[in-house]
MIGU-907890 format. One record per residue (C-alpha): x, y, z; residue in three letters. Coordinates in nm, 3 decimals. Layout:
[[X; Y; Z]; 'ala']
...
***
This chain:
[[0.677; -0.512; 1.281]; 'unk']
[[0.834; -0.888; 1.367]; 'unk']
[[0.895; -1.152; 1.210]; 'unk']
[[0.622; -1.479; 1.346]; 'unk']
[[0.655; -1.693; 1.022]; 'unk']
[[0.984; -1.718; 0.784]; 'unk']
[[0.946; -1.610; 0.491]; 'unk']
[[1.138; -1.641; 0.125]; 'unk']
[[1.135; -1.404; -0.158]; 'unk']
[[0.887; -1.675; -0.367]; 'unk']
[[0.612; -1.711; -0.076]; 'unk']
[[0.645; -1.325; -0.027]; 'unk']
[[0.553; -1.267; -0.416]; 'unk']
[[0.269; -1.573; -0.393]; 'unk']
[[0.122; -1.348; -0.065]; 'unk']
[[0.106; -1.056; -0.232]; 'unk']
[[-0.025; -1.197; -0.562]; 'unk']
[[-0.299; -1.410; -0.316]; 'unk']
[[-0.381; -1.105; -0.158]; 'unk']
[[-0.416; -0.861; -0.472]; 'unk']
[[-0.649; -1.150; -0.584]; 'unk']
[[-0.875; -1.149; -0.324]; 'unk']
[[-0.915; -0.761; -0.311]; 'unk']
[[-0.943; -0.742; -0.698]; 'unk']
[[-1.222; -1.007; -0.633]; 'unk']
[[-1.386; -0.808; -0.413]; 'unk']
[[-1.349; -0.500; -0.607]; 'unk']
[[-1.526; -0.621; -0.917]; 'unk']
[[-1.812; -0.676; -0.697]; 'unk']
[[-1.863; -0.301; -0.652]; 'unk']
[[-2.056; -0.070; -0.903]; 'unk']
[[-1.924; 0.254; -1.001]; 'unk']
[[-2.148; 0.449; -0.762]; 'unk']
[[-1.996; 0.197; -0.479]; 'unk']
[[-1.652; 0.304; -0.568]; 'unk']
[[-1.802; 0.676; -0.507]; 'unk']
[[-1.999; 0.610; -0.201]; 'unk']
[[-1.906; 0.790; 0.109]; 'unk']
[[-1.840; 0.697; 0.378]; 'unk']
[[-1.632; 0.393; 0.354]; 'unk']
[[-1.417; 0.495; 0.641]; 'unk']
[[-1.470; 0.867; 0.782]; 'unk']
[[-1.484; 1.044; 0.422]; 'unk']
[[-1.357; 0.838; 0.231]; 'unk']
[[-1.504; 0.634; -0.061]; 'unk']
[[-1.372; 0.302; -0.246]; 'unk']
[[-1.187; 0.514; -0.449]; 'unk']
[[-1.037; 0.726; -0.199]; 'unk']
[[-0.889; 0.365; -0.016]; 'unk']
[[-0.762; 0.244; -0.372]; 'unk']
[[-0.546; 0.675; -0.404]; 'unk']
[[-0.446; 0.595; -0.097]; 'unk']
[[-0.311; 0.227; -0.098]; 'unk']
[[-0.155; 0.365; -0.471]; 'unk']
[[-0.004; 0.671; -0.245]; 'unk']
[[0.157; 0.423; 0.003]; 'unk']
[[0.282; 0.182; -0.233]; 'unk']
[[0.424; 0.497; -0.423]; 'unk']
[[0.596; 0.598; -0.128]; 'unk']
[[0.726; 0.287; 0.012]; 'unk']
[[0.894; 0.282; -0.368]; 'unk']
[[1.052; 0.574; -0.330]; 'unk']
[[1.224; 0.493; 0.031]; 'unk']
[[1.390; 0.169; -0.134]; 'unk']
[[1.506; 0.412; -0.451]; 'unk']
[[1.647; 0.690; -0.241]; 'unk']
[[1.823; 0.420; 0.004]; 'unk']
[[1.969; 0.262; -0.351]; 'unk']
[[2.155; 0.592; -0.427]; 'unk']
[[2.259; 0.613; -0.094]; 'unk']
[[2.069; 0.929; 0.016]; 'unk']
[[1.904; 0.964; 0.323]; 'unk']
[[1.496; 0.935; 0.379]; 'unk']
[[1.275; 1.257; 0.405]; 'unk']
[[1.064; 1.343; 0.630]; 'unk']
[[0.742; 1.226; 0.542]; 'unk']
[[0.536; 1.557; 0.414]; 'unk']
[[0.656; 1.935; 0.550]; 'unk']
[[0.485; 1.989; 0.879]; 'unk']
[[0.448; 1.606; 1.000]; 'unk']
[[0.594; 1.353; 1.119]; 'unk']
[[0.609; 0.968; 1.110]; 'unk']
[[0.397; 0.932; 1.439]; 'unk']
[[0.123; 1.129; 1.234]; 'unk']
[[0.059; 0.882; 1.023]; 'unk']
[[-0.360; 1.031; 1.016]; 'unk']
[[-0.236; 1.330; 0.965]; 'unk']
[[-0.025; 1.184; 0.652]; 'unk']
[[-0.331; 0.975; 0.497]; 'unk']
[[-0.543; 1.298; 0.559]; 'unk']
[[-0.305; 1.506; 0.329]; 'unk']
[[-0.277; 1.253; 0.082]; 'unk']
[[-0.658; 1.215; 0.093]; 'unk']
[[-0.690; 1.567; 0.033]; 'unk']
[[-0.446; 1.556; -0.269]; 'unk']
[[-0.599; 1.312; -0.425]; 'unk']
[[-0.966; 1.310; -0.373]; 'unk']
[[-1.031; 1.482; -0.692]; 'unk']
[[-0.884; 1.262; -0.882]; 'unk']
[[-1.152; 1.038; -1.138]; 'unk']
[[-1.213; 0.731; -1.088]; 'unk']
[[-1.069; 0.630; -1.392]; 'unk']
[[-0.735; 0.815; -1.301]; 'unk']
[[-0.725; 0.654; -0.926]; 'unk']
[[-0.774; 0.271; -1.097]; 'unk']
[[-0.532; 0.352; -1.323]; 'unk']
[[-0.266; 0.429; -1.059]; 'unk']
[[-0.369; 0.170; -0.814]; 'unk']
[[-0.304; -0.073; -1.105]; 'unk']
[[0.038; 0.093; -1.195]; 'unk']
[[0.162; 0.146; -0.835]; 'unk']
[[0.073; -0.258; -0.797]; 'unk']
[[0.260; -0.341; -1.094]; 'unk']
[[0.560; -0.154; -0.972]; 'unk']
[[0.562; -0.283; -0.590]; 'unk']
[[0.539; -0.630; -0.718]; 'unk']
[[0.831; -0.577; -1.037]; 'unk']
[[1.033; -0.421; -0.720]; 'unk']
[[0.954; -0.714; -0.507]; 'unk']
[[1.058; -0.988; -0.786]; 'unk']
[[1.374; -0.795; -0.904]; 'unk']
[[1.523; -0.717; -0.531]; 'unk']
[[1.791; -1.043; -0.448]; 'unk']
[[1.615; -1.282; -0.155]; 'unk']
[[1.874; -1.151; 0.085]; 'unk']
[[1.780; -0.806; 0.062]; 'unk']
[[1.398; -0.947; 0.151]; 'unk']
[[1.468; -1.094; 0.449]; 'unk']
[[1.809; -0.891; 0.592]; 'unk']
[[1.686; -0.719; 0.886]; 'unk']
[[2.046; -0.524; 0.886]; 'unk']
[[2.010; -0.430; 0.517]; 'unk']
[[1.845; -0.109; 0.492]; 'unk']
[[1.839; 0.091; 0.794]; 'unk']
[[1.533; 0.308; 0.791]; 'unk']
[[1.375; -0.041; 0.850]; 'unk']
[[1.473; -0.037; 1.207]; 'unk']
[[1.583; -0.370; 1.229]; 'unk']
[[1.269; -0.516; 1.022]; 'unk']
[[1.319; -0.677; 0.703]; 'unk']
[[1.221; -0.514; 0.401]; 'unk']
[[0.992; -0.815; 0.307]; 'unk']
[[0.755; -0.718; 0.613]; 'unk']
[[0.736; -0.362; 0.423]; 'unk']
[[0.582; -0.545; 0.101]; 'unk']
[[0.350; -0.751; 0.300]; 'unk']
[[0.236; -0.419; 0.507]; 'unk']
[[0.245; -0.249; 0.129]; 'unk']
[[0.022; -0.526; -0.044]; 'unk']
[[-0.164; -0.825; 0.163]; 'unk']
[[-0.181; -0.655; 0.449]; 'unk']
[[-0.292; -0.323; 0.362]; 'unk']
[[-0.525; -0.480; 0.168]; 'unk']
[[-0.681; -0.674; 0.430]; 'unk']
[[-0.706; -0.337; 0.673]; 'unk']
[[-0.923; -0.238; 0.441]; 'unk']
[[-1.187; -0.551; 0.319]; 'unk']
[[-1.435; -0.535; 0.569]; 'unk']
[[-1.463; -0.140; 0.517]; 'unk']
[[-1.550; -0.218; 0.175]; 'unk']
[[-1.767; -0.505; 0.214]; 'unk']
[[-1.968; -0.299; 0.473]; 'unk']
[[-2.007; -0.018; 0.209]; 'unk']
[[-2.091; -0.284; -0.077]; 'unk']
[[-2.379; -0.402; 0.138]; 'unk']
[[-2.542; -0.056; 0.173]; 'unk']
[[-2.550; 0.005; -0.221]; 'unk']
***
């Protein structure tokens, strides 16, 4: 990840509001059986994409908690590694795909709420320090929310509206 555009903490939250707009826009376009459908991608449905956006943004939390107590970041599950990042979704997939529907909104709203409390209550230097937390690599931690919110939403709109068109 680099930087192209600066960025401050307030345009950072109005991105990720903007872009939790459009997908909620797009999501209330979908019926319940489109939010079942499969495929969207490979085997997974709507709701599969909304566990695993939750999963990441769940995740992502976590790595800024641990790095606040000053403990160092795990490995991401037993048995992979960072440069299997299929093989990660595919295991979180497989956790979560039988959750209900009801269970995985539910989440995906909570996990939302959370990433974007985080992103408000974090100082505007720790957004845009590329030096301040190290498991970045040298990235800013405000590049982590966009990749967490607007952009992983946007990876995953045209899946969707190709899906919403079948039903």
């Amino acid at each position: 990840m680099s930087a192209v555009v600066p960025m401050s903490k307030s345009r950072l939250i109005e991105e990720m509001k903007a872009g939790r707009a459009s997908f909620e826009l797009l999501l209330a376009s979908l019926t319940a059986e489109a939010y079942l459908r499969i495929p969207v991608t490979g085997e997974w449905s709507v709701k599969d994409i909304l566990a695993h956006i939750e999963t990441w943004d769940r995740r992502f939390l976590g790595w800024i908690e641990v790095d606040e107590r000053g403990e160092e970041l795990p490995d991401p599950k037993p048995g992979l590694i960072w440069d299997d990042l299929g093989g990660i979704n595919q295991q979180s997939f497989e956790q979560n795909k039988q959750r209900s529907l009801a269970d995985v909104r539910a989440g995906y709203a909570e996990s939302y709420r959370l990433l974007l409390a985080k992103a408000e209550s974090l100082p505007e230097e720790n957004l845009l320090d590329p030096k301040r937390y190290a498991w970045t690599n040298g990235d800013p931690l405000w590049q982590y929310f966009a990749a967490n919110s607007y952009g992983h939403y946007g990876e995953h709109i045209e899946q969707i509206r190709r899906t919403a068109e079948l039903v």
